[in-house]
SEGU-346599 format. One record per residue: x, y, z of N, C-alpha, C in turn; residue number from 1. Coordinates in pm, 1 decimal, m for minus. Example, Ala and Ser with C-alpha at 12.3 -4.5 7.8 and 13.67 -1.06 7.14 Angstrom:
1319.0, m569.0, 780.0, 1230.0, m450.0, 780.0, 1320.0, m330.0, 780.0, 1
1285.0, m225.0, 708.0, 1367.0, m106.0, 714.0, 1290.0, 3.0, 787.0, 2
//
This chain:
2464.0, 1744.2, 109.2, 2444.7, 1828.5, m6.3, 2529.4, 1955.1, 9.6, 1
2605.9, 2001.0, m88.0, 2671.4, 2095.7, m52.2, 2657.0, 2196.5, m134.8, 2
2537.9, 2247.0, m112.4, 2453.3, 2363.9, m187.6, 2531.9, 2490.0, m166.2, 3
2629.8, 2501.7, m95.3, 2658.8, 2672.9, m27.6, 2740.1, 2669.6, m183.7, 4
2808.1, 2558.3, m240.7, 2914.6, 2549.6, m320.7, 2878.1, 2588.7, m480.5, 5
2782.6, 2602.3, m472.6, 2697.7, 2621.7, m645.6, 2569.5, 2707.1, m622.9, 6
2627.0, 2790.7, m682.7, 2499.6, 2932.7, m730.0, 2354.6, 2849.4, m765.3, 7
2254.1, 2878.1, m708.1, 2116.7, 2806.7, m849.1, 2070.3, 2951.5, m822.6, 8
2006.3, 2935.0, m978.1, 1918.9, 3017.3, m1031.2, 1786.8, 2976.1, m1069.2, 9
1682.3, 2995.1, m1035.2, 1610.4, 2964.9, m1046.0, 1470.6, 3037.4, m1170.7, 10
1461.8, 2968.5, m1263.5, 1372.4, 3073.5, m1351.2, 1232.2, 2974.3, m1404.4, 11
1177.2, 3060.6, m1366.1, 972.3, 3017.6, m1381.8, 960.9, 3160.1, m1461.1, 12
845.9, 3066.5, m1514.6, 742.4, 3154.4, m1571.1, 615.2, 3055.3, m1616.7, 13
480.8, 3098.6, m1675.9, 395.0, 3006.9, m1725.8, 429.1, 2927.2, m1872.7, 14
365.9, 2889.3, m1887.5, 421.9, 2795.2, m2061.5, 332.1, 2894.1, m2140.1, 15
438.2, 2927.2, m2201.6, 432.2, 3059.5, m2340.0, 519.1, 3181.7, m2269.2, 16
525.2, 3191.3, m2148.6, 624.1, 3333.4, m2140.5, 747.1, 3345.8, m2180.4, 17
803.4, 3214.0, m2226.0, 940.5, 3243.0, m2274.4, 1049.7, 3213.5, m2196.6, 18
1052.0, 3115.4, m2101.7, 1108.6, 3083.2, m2002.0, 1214.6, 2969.1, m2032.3, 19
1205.5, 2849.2, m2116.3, 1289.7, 2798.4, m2203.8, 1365.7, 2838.5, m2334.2, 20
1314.8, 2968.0, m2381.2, 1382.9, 3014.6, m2453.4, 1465.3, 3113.5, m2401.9, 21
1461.5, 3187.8, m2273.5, 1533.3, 3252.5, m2200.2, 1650.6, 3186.6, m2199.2, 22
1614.7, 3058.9, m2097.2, 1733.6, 2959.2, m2087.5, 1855.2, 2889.4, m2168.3, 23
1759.4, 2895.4, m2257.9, 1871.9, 2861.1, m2418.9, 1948.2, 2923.4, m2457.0, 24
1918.1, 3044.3, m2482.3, 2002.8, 3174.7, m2473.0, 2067.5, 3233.3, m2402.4, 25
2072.0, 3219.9, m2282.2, 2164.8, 3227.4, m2192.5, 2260.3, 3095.2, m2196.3, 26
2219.1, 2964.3, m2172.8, 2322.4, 2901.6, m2222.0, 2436.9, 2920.8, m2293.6, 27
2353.8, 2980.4, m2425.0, 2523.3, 2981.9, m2556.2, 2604.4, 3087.5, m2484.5, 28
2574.8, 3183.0, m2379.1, 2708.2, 3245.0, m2324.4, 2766.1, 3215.0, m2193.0, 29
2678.0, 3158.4, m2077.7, 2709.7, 3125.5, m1969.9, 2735.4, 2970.8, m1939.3, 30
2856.4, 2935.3, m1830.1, 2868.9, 2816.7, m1820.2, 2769.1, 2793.8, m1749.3, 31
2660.1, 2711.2, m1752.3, 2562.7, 2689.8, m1660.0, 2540.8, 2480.8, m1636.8, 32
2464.7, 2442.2, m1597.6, 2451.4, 2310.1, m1578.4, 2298.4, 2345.6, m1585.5, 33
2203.4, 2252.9, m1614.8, 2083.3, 2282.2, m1592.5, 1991.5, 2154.8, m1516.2, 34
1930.3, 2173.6, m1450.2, 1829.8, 2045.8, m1398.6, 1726.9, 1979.6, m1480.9, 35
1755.1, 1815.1, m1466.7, 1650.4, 1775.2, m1534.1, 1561.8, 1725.5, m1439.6, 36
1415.2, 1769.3, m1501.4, 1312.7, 1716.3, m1406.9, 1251.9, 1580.5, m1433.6, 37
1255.8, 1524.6, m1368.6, 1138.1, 1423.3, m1375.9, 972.1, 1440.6, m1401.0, 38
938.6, 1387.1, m1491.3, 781.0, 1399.3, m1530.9, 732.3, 1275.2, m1555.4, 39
566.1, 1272.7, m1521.4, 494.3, 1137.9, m1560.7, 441.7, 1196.7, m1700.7, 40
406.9, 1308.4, m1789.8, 344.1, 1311.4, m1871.4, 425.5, 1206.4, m1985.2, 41
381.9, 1204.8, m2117.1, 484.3, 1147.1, m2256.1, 559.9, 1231.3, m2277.2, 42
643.5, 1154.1, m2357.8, 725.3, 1282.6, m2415.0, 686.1, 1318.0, m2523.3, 43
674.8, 1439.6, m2544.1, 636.6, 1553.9, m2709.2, 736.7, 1504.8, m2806.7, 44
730.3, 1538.0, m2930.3, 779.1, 1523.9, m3065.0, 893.8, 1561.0, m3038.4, 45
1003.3, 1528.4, m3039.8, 1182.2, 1558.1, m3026.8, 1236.6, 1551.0, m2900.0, 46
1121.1, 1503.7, m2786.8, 1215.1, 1471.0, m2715.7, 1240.6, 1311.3, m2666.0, 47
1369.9, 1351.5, m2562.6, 1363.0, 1178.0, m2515.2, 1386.3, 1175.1, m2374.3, 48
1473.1, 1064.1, m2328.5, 1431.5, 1058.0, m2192.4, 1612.8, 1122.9, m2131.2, 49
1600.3, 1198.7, m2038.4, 1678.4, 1314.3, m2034.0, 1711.2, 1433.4, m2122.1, 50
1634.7, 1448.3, m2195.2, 1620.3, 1522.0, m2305.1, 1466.7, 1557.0, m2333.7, 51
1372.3, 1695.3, m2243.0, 1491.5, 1764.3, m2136.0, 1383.2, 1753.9, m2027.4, 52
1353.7, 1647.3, m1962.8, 1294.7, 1580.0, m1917.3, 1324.0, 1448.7, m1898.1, 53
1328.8, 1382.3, m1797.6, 1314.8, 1208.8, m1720.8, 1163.2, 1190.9, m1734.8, 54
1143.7, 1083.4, m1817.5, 1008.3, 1057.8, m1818.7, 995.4, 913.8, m1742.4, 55
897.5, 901.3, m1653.7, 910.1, 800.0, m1577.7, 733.2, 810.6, m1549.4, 56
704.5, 688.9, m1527.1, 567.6, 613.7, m1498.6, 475.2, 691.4, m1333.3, 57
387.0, 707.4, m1318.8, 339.4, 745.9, m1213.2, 331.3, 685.1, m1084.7, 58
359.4, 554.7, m1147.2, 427.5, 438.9, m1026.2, 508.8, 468.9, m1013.6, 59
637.9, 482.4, m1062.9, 735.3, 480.0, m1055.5, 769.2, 618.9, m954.3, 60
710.2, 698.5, m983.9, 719.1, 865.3, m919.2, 664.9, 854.2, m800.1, 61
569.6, 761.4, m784.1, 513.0, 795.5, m656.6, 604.7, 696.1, m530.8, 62
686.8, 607.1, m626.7, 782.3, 510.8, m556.9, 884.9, 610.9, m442.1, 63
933.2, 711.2, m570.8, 1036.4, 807.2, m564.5, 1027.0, 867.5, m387.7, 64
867.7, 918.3, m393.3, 809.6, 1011.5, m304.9, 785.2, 937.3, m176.2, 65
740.8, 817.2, m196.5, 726.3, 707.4, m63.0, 902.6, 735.7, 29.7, 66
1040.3, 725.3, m113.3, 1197.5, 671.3, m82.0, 1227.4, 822.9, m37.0, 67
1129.5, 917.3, 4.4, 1185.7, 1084.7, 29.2, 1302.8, 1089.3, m64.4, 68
1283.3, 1096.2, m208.1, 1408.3, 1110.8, m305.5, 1370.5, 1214.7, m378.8, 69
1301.4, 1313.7, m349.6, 1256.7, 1427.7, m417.9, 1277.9, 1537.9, m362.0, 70
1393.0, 1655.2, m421.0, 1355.6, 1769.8, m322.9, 1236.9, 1864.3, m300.9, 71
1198.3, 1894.0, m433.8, 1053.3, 1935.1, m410.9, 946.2, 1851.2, m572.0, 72
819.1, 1863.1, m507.2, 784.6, 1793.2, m645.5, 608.8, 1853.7, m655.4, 73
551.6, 1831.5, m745.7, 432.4, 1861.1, m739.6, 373.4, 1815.4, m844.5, 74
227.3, 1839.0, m869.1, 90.9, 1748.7, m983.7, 110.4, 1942.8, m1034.6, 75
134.6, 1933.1, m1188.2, 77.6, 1998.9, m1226.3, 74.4, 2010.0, m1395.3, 76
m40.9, 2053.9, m1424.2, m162.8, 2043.8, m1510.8, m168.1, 1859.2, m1593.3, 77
m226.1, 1840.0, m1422.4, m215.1, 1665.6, m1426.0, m160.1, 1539.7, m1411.3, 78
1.7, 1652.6, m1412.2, 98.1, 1541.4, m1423.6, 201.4, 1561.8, m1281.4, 79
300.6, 1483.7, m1237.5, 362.2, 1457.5, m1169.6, 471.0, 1534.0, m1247.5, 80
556.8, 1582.6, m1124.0, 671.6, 1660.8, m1183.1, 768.5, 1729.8, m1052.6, 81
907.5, 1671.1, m1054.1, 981.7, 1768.4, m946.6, 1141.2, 1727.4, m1008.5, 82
1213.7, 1758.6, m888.6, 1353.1, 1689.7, m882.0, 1370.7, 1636.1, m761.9, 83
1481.4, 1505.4, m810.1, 1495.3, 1462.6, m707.0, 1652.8, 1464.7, m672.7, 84
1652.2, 1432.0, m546.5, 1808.6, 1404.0, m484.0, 1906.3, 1422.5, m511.9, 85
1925.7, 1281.2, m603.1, 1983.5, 1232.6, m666.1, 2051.1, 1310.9, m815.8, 86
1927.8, 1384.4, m850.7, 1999.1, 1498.9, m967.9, 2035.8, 1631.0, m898.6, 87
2014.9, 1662.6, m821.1, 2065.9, 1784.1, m766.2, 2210.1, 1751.6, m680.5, 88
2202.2, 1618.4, m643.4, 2337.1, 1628.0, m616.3, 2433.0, 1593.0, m688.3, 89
2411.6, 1509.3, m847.2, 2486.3, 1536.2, m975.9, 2530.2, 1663.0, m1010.3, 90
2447.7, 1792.7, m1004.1, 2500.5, 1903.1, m1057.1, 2590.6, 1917.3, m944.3, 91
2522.5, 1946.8, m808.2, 2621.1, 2027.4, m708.4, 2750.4, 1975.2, m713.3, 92
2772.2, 1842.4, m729.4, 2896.2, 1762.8, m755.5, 3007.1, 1823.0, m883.4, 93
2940.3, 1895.6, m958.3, 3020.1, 1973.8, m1053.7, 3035.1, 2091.9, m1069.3, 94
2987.4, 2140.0, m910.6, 3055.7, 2307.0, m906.9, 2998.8, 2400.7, m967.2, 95
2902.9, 2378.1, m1082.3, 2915.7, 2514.9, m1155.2, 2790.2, 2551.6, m1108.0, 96
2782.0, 2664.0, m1188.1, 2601.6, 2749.7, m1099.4, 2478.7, 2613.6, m1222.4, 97
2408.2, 2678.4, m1124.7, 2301.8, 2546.6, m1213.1, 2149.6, 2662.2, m1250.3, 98
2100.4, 2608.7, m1314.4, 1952.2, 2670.3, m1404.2, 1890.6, 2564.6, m1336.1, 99
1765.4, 2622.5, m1264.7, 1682.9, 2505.0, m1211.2, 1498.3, 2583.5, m1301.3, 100
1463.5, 2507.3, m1350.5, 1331.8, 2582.9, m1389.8, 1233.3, 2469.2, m1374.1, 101
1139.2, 2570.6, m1228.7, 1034.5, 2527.5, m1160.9, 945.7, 2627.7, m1216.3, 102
801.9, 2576.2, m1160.4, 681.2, 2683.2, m1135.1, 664.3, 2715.9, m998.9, 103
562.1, 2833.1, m1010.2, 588.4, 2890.0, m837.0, 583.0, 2820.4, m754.6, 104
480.1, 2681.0, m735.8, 492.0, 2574.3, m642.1, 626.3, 2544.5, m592.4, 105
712.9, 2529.3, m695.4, 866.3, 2452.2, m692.4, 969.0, 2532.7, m639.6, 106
924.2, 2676.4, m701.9, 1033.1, 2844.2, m588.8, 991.3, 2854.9, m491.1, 107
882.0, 2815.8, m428.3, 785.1, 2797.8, m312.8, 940.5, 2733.7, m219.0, 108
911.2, 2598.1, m249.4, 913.3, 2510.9, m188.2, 1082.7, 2512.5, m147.5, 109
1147.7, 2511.0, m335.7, 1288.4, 2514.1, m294.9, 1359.5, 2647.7, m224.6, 110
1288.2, 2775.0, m200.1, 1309.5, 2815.8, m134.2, 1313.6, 2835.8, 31.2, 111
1206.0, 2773.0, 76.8, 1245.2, 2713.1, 186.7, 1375.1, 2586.7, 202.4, 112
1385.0, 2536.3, 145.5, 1504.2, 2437.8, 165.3, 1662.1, 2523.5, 83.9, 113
1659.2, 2597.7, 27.9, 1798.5, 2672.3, m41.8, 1749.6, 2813.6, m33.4, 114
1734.4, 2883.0, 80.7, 1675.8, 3015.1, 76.9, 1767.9, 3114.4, 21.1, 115
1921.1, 3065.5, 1.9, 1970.3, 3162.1, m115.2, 1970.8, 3073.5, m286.6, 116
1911.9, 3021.1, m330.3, 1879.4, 3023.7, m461.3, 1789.1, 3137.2, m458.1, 117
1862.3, 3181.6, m668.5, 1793.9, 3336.9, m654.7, 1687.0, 3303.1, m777.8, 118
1559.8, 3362.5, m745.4, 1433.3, 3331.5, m834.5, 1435.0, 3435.9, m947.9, 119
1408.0, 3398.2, m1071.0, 1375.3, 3519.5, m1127.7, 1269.3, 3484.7, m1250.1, 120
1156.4, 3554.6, m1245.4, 1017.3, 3502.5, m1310.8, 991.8, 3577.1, m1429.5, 121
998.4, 3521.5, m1576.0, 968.3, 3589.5, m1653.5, 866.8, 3539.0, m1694.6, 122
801.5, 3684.9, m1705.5, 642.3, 3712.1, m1734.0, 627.8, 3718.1, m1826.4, 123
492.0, 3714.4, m1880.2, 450.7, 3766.7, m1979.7, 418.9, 3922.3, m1970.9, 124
337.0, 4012.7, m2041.5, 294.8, 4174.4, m2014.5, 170.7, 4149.5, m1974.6, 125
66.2, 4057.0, m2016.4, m38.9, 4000.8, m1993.1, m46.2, 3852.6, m1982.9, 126
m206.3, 3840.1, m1968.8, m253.5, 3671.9, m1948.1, m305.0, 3680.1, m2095.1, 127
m373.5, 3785.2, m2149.6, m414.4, 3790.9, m2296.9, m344.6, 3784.8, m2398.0, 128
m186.2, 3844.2, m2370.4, m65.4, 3793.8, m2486.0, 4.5, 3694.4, m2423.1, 129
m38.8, 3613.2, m2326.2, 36.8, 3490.7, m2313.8, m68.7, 3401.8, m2345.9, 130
m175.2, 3380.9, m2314.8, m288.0, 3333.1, m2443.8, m267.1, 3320.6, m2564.7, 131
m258.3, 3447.2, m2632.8, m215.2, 3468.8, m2821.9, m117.5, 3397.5, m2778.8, 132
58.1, 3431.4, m2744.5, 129.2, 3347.6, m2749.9, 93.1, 3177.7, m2784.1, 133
63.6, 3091.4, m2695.5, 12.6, 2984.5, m2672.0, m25.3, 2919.1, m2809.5, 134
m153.1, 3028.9, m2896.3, m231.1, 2981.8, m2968.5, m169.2, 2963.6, m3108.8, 135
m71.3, 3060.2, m3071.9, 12.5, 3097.6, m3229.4, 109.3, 2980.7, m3228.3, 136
164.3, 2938.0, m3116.0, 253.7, 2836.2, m3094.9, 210.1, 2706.3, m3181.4, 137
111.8, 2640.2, m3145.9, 23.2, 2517.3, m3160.5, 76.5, 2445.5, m3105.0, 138
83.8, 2431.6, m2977.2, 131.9, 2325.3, m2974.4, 68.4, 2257.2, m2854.3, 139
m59.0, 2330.2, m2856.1, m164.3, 2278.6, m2715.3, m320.5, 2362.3, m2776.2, 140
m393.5, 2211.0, m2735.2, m481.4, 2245.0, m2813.5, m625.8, 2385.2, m2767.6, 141
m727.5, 2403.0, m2794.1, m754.6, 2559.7, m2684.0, m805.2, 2455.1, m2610.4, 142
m865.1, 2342.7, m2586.7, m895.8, 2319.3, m2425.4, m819.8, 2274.7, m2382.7, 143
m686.9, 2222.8, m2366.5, m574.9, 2228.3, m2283.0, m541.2, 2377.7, m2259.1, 144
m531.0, 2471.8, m2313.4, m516.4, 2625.8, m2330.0, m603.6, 2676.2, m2195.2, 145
m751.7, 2654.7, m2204.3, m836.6, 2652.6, m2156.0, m828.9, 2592.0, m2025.3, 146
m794.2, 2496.0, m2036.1, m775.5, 2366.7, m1869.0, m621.8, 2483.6, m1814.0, 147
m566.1, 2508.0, m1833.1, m440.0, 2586.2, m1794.1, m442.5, 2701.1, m1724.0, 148
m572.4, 2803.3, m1770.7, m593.4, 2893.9, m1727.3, m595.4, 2984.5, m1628.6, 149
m664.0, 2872.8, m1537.2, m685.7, 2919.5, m1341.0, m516.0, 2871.7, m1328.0, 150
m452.8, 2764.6, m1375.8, m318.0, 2740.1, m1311.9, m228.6, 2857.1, m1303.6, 151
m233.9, 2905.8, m1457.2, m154.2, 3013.5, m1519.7, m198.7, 3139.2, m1410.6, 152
m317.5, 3192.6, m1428.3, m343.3, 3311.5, m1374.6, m292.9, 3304.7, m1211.3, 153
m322.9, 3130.7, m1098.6, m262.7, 3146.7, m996.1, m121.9, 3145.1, m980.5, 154
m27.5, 3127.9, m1090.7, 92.8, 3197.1, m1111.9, 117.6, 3340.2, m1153.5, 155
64.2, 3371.7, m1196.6, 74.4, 3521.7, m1233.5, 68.4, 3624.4, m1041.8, 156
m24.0, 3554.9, m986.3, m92.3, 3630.6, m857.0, 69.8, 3559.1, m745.9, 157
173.3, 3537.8, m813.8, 247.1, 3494.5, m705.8, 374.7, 3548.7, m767.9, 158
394.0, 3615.7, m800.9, 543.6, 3658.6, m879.3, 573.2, 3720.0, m756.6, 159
476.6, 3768.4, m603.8, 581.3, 3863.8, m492.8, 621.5, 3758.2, m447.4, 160
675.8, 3574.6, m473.8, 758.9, 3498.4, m396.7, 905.4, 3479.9, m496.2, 161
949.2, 3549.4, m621.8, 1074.2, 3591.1, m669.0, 1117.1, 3672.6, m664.5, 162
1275.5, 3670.0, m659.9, 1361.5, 3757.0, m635.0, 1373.2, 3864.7, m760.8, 163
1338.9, 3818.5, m826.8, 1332.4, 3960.3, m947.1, 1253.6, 3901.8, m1057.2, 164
1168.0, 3991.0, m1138.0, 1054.2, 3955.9, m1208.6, 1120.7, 4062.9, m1334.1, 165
1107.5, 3972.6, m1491.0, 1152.5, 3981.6, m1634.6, 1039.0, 4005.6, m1725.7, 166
1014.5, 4132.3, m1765.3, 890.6, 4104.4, m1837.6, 911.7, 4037.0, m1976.1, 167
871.4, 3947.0, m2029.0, 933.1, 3941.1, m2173.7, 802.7, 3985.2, m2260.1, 168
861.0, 4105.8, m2314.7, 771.6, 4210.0, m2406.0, 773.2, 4130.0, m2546.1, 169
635.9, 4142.6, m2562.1, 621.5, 4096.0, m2764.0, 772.3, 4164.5, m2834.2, 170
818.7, 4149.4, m2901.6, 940.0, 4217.5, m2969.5, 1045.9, 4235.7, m2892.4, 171
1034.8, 4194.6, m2816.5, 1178.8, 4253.7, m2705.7, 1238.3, 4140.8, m2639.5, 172
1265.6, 4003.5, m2721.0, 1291.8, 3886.0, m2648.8, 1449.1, 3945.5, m2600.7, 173
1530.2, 4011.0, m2694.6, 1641.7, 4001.5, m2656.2, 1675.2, 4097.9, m2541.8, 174
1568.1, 4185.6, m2538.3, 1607.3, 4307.1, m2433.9, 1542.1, 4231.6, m2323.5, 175
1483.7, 4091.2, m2298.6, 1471.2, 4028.9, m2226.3, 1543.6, 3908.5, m2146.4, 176
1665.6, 3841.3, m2268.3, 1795.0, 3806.4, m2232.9, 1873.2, 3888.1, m2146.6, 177
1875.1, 3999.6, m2182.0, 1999.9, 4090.9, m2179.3, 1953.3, 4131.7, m1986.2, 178
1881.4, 4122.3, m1975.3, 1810.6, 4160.5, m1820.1, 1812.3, 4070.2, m1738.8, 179
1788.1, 3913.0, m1809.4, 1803.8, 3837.4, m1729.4, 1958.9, 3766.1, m1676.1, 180
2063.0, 3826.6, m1799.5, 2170.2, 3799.9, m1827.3, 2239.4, 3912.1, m1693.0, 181
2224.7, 4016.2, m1700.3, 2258.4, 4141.7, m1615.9, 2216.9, 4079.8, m1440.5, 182
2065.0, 4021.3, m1438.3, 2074.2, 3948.8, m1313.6, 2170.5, 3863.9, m1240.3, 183
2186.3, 3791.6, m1380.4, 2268.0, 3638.6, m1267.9, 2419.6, 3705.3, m1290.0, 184
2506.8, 3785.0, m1367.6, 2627.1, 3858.0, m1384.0, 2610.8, 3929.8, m1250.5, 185
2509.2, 3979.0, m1183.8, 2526.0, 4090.1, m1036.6, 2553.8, 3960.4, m993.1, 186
2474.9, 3901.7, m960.5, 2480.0, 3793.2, m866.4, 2567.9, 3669.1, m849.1, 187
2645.7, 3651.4, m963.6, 2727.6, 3571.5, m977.3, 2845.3, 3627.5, m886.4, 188
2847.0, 3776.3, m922.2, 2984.1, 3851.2, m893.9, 2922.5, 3907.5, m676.0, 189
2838.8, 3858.9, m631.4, 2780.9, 3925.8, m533.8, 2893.1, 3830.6, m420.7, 190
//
């Protein structure tokens, strides 16, 4: 693996902080590559399979994990979910810096194995406007909202394992680009 050769960036946050929409937006200006993860859940309304997610069977995942073909992976909120090998050494194979977006389990982990990938966690300001967020969304119902909760909050209690923490303020998505954009520009150029 020839990780020294490609920047990763690494960006978490909980579902509603804005962490895929970060990413999107940084896209339309940076050359980036991004990781696709493997998941056992279905796929949601518009997506498909690499798109933006590998959806694969729980047999099938746990096959993966028996063949050590995963760099890091984990169950979470029920489901099976990591990357493996095999896609990380697709990107590294093309040089460019890569977007890897884990949860803290996954910066956990891939930081022990790539201790210079650089983490950067955008938050919410609260657990109570990442709640509203959520609800306004629809796109999970309140007891999935509800079942999420202890996950979410034991992410919140771990942001001291990233390298720099993004608040994304109600109204301020873009002054929240623009910060996270200013991160990986130091660091690109470091």
């Amino acid at each position: 693996m020839n990780k020294k050769a490609t920047k990763i960036f690494i960006i978490s946050g909980p579902s509603g902080a804005g962490e895929d929409s970060v990413i999107e937006e940084l896209q339309k200006s940076l050359q980036f590559n991004r990781v696709i993860t493997t998941v056992t859940r279905k796929p949601r309304k518009g997506e498909t399979n690499g798109n933006p997610y590998y959806f694969i069977s729980v047999d099938e995942f746990k096959k993966i994990i028996d063949n050590d073909g995963f760099i890091e992976w984990a169950i979470v909120y029920g489901d099976y979910r990591g990357c493996t090998k095999k896609e990380i050494e697709r990107l590294f194979d093309e040089k460019k810096p890569v977007f890897w977006k884990v949860d803290w389990q996954g910066v956990k982990s891939i930081k022990e194995i790539i201790p210079e990938a650089i983490s950067i966690f955008i938050a919410p300001p609260s657990y109570d406007v990442l709640e509203q967020r959520l609800i306004k969304r629809g796109k999970d119902s309140k007891e999935t909202i509800k079942e999420r909760e202890k996950f979410t909050r034991n992410w919140l209690d771990h942001k001291d394992i990233y390298d720099y923490v993004v608040i994304n303020k109600e109204g301020k998505f873009e002054e929240t680009v623009k910060k996270a954009k200013k991160i990986i520009s130091q660091e690109l150029n470091s």
